[in-house]
N, C-alpha and C positions, 0 to 999 in steps of 0.2 A: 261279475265273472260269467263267462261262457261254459258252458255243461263239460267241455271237456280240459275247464280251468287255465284258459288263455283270457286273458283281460282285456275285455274288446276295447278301452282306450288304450291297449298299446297303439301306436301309430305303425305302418306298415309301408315298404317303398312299396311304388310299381310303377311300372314303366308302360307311357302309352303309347299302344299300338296302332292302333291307327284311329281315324274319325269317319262319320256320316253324317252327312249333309241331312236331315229328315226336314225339314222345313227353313224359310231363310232365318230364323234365329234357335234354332235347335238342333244341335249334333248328336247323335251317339257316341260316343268312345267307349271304345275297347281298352281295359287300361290290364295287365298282368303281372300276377303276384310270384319277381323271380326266386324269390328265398322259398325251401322248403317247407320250413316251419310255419312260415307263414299260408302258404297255401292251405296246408293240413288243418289249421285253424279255423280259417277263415269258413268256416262251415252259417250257411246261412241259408234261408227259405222267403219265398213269395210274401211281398210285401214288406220287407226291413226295406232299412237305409242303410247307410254309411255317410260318415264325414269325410270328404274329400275334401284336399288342402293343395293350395298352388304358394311352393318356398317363398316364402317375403312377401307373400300379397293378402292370408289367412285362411281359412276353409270354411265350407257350408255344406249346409246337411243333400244329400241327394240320391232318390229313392235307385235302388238296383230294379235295375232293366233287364237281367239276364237271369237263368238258376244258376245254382251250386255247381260246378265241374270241378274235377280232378285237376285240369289243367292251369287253375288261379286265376283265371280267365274272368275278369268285371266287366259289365258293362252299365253303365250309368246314359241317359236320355236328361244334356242339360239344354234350359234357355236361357239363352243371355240378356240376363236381367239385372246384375249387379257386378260391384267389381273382381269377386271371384269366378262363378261362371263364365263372364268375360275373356279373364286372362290364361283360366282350363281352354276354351276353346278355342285361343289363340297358339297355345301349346301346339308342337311342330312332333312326328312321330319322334318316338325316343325319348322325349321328354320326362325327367323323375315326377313323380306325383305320390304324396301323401293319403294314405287312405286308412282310417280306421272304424271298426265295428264288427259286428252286425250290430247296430240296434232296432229296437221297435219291435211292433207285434206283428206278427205273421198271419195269413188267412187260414185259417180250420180246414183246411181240405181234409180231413177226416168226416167231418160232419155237413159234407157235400155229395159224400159217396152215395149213389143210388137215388139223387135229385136232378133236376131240369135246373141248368145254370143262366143266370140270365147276368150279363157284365154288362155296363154303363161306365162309357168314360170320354170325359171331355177333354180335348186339348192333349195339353201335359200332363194328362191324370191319366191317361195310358200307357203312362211310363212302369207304375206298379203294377198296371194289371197283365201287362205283355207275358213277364214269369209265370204269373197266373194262368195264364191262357195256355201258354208253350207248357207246364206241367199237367194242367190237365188233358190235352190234346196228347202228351205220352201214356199216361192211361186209359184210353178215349174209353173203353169198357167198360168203366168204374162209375159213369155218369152216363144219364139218359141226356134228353136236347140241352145244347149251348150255341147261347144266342148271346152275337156280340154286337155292340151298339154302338158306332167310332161317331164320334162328332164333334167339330170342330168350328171355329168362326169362320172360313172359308177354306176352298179347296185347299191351299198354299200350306195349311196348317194344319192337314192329317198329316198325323205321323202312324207310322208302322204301313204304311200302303203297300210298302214291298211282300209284307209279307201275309196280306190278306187270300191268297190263291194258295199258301200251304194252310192256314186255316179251314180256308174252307173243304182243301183235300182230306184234311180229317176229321170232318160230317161237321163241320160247326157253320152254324148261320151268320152271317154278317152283315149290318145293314150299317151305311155310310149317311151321315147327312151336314150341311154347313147350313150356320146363320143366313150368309148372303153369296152366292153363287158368282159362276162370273162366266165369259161369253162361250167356256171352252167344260163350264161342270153342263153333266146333264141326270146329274143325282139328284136325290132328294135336298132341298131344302125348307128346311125345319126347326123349333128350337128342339133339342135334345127330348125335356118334359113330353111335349107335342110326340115325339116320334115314337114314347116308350106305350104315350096314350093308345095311337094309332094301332100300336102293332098289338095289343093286348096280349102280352103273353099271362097264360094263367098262372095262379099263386099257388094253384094243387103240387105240392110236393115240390115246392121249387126252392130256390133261394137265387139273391136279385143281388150284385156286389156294384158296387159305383165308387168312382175318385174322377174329379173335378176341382173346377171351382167351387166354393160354398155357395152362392147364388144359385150353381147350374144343380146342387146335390140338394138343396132344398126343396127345389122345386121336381125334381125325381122322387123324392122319398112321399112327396104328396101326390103324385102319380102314381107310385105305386102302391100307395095303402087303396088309392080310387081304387085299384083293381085288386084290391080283398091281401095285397101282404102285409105280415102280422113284422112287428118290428124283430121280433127274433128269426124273422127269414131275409134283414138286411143286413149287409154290412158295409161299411163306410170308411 
């Protein structure tokens, strides 16, 4: 049960509103919650999921890409990868869609306040951190530097690029890199590990948050102990 005693596997309709293209096998959907009750419920924080469900075809878990609003407003960052994902983002606007939760653990941003943020995320793993980002970039006073780390296997496959230039309007660093480039990138290419090396951000008072692949999360959490973080300043 949820703290204000709504049963996050009730299931919940909503209706999608529309899609984003963010790479050629990754959309955003905007999906919203018309029932009242439902909205008022649906109370959730940086880093849960939800099980999203397409009628007669089943559901998969899929991490929220947006914060909590008034307005019942989700948005989920899917790829199509199986036969759920597939036939959500074949979904035409309007479309009814099943949705239920919050589950999962959320990020501590209590115990962020008055540190140097460092994020790491690869691919599709900056699906969870984007809430992250956009909540802390609304209290931007409440944290000294954040530093964002987007990486990806080539240009094609950053996601969030639209909205890297409001990030950085509210003081936050951004460094871009792909595996393998192509005749039109003139970014860095590097693996993720390699770019966290590079950039040495220091461990004093900081905390280091990463979602990835587990190959790409491995080989960051062993980069960043190289540069003196104690496992209680990661999280994963």
């Amino acid at each position: 049960m949820s703290n204000n005693g709504i049963n996050p596997f009730t299931p919940h309709l909503a209706i999608l509103q529309d899609s984003l293209d963010l790479t050629p096998d990754v959309k955003l959907l905007r999906l919203q919650l018309p029932d009242d009750e439902a909205r008022a419920s649906f109370n959730y924080k940086p880093g849960q999921f939800a099980f999203v469900s397409a009628f007669g075809v089943g559901e998969s878990p899929f991490c929220l890409s947006s914060c909590a609003n008034s307005e019942g407003i989700l948005e989920f960052a899917l790829r199509k990868v199986g036969t759920v994902s597939s036939a959500i983002q074949e979904m035409e606007t309007g479309a009814r869609i099943g949705v239920r939760g919050p589950f999962g653990n959320n990020f501590p941003l209590e115990r962020y306040k008055g540190k140097n943020i460092l994020i790491i995320g690869g691919g599709i793993g900056m699906a969870p951190l984007r809430p992250l980002i956009n909540t802390l970039l609304k209290s931007r006073k409440d944290y000294k530097e954040i530093l964002i780390v987007n990486g990806a296997r080539s240009p094609q496959d950053l996601v969030f690029v639209g909205e890297l230039d409001t990030w950085k309007e509210n003081e936050a660093r951004v460094e871009l890199t792909v595996d393998k480039g192509d005749s039109s990138w003139t970014g860095r290419v590097a693996l993720i590990p390699q770019v966290v090396e590079e950039l040495k951000p220091s461990s004093e008072n900081a905390v280091a948050i990463t979602c990835g692949p587990p190959i790409m999360i491995r080989f960051v959490l062993a980069a960043l102990k190289k540069l003196g973080f104690k496992e209680n300043q990661i999280f994963t």
